[in-house]
N, C-alpha and C positions, 0 to 999 in steps of 0.2 A: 480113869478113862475106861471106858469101854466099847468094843470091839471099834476100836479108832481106823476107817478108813483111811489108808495111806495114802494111796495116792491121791484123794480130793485134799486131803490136806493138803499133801506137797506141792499141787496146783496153788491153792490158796494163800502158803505162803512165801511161794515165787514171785504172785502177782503182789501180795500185799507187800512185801521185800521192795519192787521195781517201785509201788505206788508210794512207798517210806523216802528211799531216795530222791523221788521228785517232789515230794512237799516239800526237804529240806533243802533241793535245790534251787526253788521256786524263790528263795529269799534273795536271788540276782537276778530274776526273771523281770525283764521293762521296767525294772529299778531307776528312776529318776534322782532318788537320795537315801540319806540312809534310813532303816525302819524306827526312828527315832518320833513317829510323828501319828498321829490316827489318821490324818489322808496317807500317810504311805504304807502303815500296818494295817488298819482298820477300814480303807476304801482304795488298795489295791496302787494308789499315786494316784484314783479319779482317773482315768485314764483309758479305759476298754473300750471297744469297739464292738460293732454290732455282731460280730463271727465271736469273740470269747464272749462276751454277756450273752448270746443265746447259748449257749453251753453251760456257762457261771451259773443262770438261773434254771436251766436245765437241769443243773445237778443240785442245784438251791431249791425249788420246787419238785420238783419229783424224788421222793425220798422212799424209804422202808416204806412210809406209807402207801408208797405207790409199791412196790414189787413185795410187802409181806402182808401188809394191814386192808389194802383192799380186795384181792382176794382171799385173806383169811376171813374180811365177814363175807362174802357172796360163800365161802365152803360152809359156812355155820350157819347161817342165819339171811342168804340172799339177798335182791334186789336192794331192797330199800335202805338195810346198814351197808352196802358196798358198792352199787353201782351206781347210787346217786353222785359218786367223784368225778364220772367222764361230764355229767350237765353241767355239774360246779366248776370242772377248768375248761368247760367252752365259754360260759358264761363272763367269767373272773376278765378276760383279756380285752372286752370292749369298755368293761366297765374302768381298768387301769390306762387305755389308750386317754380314756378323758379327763384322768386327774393327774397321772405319773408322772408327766410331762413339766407342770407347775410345778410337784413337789421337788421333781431335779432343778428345777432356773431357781427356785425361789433360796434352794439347797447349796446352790455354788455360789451365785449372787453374795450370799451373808457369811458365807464357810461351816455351814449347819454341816454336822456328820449323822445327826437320829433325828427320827422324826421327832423327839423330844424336846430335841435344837430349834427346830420350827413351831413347834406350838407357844414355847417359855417364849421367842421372837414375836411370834405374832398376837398373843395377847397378854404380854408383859404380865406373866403368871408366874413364879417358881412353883408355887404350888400344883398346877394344874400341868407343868412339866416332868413333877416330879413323880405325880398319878399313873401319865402315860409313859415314864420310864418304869418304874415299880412293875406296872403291866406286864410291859414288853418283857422283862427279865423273868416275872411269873410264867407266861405262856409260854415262852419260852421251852421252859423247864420239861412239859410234859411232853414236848415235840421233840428234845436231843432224847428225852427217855425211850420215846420209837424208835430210836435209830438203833437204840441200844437193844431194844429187844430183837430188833431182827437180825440183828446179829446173833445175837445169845440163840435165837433158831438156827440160826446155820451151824455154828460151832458146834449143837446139840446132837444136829443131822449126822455130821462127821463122825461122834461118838464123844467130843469133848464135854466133861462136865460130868456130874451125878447127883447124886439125893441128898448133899450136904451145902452150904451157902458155898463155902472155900473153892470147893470140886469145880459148882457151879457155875460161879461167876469169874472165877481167877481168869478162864482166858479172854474173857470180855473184861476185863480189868485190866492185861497187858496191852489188848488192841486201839484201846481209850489211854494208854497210856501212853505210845505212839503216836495217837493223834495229837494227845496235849502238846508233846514234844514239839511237833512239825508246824503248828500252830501256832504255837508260842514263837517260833522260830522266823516264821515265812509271814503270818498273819492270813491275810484273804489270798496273796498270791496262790495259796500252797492249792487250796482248795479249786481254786480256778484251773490252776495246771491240770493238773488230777479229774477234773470233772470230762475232759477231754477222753481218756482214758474208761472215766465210768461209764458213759453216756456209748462211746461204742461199745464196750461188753453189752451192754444191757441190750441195747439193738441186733445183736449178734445172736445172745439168748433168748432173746424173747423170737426173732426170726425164724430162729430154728425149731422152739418148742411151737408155735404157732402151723409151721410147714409140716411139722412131723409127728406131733402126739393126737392129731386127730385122724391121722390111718391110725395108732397104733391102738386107738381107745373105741373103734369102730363107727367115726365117723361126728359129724354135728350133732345129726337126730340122736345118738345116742350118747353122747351127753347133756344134752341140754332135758331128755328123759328122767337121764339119773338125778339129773339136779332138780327137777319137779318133783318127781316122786320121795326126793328125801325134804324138801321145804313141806309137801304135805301131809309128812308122818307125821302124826301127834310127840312132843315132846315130853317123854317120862316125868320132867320136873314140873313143869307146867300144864299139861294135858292139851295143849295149844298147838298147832303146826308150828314144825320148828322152826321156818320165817316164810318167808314169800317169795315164789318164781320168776312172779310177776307180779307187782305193786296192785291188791284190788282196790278198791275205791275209800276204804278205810286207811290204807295205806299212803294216799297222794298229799293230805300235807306233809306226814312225815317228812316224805321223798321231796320234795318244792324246797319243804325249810330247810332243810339240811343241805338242799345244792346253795340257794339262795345266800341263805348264810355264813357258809363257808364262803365265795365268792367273796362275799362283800369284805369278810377276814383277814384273807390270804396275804393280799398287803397292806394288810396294818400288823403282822409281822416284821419285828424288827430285820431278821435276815432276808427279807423280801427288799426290804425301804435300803438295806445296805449295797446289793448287788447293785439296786437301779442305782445309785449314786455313786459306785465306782464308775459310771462308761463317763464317756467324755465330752458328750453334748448330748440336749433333748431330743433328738432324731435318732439315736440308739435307740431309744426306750420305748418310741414309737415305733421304730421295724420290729424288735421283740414283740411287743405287745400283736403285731401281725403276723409272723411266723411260729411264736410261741406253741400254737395249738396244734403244731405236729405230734407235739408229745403226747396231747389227747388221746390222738391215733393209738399209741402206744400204751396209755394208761387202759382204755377198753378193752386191750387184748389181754394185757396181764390182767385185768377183772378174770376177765372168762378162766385163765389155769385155776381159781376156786372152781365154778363146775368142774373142771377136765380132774381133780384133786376126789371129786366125788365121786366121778366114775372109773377112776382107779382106785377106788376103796383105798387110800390109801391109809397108814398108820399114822395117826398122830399123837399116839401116847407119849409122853416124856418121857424123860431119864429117872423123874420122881414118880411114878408110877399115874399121875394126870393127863388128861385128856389137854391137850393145848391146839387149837386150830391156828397158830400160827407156826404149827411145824408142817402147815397142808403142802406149801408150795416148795420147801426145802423137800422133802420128803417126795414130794412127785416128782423132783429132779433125781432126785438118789433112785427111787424103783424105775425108771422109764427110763434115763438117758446113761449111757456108758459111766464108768467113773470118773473120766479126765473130762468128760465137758459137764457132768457133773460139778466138778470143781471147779472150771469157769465159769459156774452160774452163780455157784457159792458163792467167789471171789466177787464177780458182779455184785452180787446183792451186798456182802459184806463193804466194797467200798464206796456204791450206792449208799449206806446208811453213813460212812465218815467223812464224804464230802459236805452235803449239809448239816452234819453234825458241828464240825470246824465252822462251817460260815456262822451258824446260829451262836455259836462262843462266843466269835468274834463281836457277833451284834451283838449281843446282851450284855459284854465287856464292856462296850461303847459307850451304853446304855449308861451303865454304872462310871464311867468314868466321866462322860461329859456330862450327867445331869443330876450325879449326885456327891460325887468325889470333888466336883469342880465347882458347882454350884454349892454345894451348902459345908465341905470340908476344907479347900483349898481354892479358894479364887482367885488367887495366881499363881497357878499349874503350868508350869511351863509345857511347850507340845511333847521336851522329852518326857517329863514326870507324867502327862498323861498316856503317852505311849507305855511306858512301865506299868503302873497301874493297870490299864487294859489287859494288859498280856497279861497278869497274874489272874485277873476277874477272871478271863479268861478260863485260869485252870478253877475255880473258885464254882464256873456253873455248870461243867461237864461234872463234879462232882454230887451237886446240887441236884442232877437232872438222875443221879441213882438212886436219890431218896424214892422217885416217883418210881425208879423199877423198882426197887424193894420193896416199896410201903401200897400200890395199888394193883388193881384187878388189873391184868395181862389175858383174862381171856379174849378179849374182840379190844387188841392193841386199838384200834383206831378210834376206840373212846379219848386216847390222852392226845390225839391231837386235835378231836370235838371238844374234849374241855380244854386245853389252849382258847378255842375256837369261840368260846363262852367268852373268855377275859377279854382278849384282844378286840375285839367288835365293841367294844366301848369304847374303846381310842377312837372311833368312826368319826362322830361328829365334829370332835375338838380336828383332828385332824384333816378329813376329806371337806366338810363343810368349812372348814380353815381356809381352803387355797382358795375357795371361790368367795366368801362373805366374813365379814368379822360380825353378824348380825348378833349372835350368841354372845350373853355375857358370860365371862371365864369363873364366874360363881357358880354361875346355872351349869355350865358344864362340867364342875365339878361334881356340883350336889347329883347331875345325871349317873356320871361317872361313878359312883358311889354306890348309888343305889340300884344301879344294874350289875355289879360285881357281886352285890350282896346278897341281892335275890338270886342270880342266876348260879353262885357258888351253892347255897343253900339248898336251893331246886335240885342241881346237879348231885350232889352229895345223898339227898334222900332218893335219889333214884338204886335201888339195892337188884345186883345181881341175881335173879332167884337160886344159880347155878351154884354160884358161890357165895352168898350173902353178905358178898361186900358191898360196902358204898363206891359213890361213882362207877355205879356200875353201866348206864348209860347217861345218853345226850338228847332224849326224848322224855316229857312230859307233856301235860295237859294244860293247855291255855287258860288262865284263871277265868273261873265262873263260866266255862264251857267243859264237852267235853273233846274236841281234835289236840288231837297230836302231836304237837310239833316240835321241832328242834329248840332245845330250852337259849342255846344264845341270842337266836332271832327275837323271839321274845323278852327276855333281858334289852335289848338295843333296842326295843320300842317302846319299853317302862320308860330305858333310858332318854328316847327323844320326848314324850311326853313330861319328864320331869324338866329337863333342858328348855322346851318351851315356855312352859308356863312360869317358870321363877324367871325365866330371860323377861317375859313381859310385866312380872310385877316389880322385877330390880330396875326397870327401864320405866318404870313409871312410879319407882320412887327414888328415881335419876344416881342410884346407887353408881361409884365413879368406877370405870374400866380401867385396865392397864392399860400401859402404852403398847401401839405397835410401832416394832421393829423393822419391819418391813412399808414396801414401795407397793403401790401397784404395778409396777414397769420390773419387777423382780420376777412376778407370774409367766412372764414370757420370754426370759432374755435367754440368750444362748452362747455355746461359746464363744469368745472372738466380739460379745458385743461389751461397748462399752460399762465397767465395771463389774463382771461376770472374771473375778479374781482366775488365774490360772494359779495351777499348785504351788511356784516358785513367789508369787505375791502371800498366797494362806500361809506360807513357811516366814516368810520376812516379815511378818505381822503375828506372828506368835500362836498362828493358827488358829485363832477366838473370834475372830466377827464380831458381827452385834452381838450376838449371841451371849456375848460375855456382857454388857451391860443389864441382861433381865436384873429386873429390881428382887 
């Protein structure tokens, strides 16, 4: 340790103390039976209502990435790597008003728990189910790793941690070890209680730092100064301006593709697809999807603590003797604000990253239990044996997800949730063009599937950090046989639909035969209370499988 703040600590682990007890309490919380089942571990009982799902995905959606990774790139590198997030979640919530809806009737109707469950249903595929679960648990992966690093920022700020792996990670090792615990325990409740708790720290800190560090920093104009004049300093490594103030015209696809394509993303995340199918009818999902963008409000302002980070000069050397811009925002909470609310921010941030941390386990457990434990290992999995299973995958991908802190570039975190952001956007077609058309054959949207993972992995990977000359270093390249800019998943998803079209029309014109579908038309729309839209007490008496269990 070194020079360990006591008392933000002891802030820190009062709250994260209170936040322990209530994930494990959360395992009696609107309990309908026992956690023996993935609708009552893995979707909550299906059950929430419009006040906890807007919170649920409050704290599901706004993550580290929001309170560490987008202002640490507007502190590094500006506009276009960090402020393109507030267009992407205005963007995101018209676009899910129009599908989300389907995906829950179509979701309770059959007793599908992943989006994996509905694609294997709707074009009697195992194959092309087992793609977009593989997916979901990949992208996954680099998105619980965010959480993890912003935590490992805050623990750092405190003075925990030093220049050896042991030092460094042990207390981000106990904190994920807690989580596994409460997780495995409560499953989604725990995370849902808890998000209640996140979600006002964070409005609390973000209120106050927004009220108070711009008298303390001299004002707008002078920040928004410091943060120009350091975007237009040439960059030692590169001899380039270190990024952009303001997006110039070079800059606009970049900034487009990157809102655009995150948008389209977002929920084809598994822990996105999970929260909307805990609430308890389609008119939840719909009020969210309209009140959601308050949080917007809130992700703009923590944008901006990157400038206010600039013009308090403040320190972001580590504990290894590296420059790390994701200690901007920890670190401007330590020189600026006292040490006890200090440690409420910490605390904020730190349970900000273990709430959707838990949820994304959950989903990627899911992932693995329903559509690959059960489809191709065990096909009759009883609902307790897949509850079991879950819970362990569970501890299985929070481990999974440290390969990605150990083994990738951490400088400008918000690359590992852009490459997430690569993967998952190939689920697009099979699944959002799913709830409105079966027009796609599930060959062709394999073969798409395939070949936008490959290129866009590949793209992704030769993109080398100059700073540090690792790969994946970002989520921007060059459009083939041009030269703009643009976010490499968006392009991957348009290889991908061009591949997807044209084999869909030459397999249909050599009458190559489709799976079955699973699914009704009258599924797209049903809602609670309507005729066979199973409540949880029918999914349990029926073994919890649906059609679902018949894909071929």
């Amino acid at each position: 340790m070194n020079d360990v703040d006591w008392v933000q600590l002891s802030i820190v682990v009062l709250i994260f103390g209170a936040v322990t007890v209530m994930g494990f309490m959360a395992a009696r919380w609107r309990r309908t039976g026992e956690l023996d089942s993935l609708d009552e571990w893995g979707l909550g009982g299906r059950g929430f209502g419009t006040f906890i799902t807007w919170f649920l995905l409050g704290g599901d959606l706004y993550t580290a990435y929001t309170f560490i990774a987008v202002p640490a790139a507007m502190y590094a590198t500006g506009a276009v790597s960090g402020f393109f997030a507030v267009p992407y979640t205005i963007v995101v919530y018209p676009i899910i008003f129009v599908f989300m809806a389907r995906l829950w009737s179509v979701s309770h109707r059959n007793g599908y728990v992943t989006p994996a469950d509905f694609v294997g249903g709707r074009y009697g595929s195992r194959a092309l189910s087992l793609a977009v679960a593989v997916t979901g648990i990949l992208a996954t992966m680099p998105y619980i790793a965010l959480q993890l690093v912003g935590m490992q920022a805050v623990f750092e700020t405190m003075g925990l941690g030093g220049d050896n792996l042991l030092a460094k990670d042990l207390p981000l090792l106990i904190a994920f070890a807690v989580l596994a615990a409460y997780t495995y325990s409560s499953g989604l409740r725990a995370p849902a209680m808890i998000a209640f708790v996140k979600d006002g720290l964070i409005y609390l800190v973000i209120g106050a730092a927004i009220l108070y560090l711009p008298g303390q920093l001299g004002g707008w104009d002078s920040i928004f100064d410091a943060a120009k004049a350091k975007m237009e300093t040439p960059s030692p490594t590169t001899g380039k301006p270190t990024g952009a103030f303001v997006p110039g015209e070079a800059g606009y696809s970049a900034y487009w593709t990157l809102a655009l394509g995150s948008a389209l993303a977002l929920f084809m995340y598994p822990h996105s697809v999970t929260a909307v199918l805990s609430t308890k009818n389609r008119n939840v999902v719909r009020r969210n999807a309209a009140i959601l963008p308050a949080y917007s409000l809130l992700l703009g302002l923590l944008a901006l603590l990157g400038f206010m980070a600039i013009k308090a000069n403040v320190d972001i050397k580590g504990l290894d003797g590296l420059a790390n811009p994701q200690l901007a925002i920890p670190r401007l909470f330590d020189q600026e604000f006292p040490a006890w609310f200090a440690g409420i921010a910490f605390a904020a941030i730190a349970v900000g990253a273990l709430v959707p941390a838990a949820i994304m386990s959950i989903a990627a457990a899911n992932l693995f239990t329903r559509n690959i434990y059960r489809d191709f290992l065990k096909r009759d999995a009883t609902p307790a044996q897949e509850a079991k299973v879950s819970k362990l995958a569970s501890l299985l991908v929070k481990f999974g997800a440290l390969v990605f802190v150990l083994g990738m570039d951490k400088t400008i975190s918000l690359n590992l949730q852009l490459l997430g952001g690569i993967w998952i956007l190939q689920t697009f077609p099979a699944i959002v063009v799913g709830l409105f058309t079966r027009w796609f054959h599930h060959w062709a949207l394999l073969a798409g599937w395939a070949v936008g993972m490959v290129w866009g992995t590949i793209t992704a990977y030769n993109v080398v950090n100059p700073a540090t000359g690792k790969h994946f270093g970002g989520s921007l390249a060059m459009v083939p046989f041009t030269d703009t800019q643009v976010y490499i998943g968006l392009t991957a998803f348009g290889i991908n639909l061009i591949v997807v079209v044209a084999l869909t029309l030459l397999l249909r014109a050599l009458k190559v035969a489709e799976g079955k579908d699973f699914t009704h038309k009258t599924d797209y729309l049903a809602d609670a209370g309507d005729p066979g839209v199973k409540d949880l007490e029918e999914l349990l008496d029926e073994g919890g499988t649906g059609p679902a269990a018949a894909k071929p």
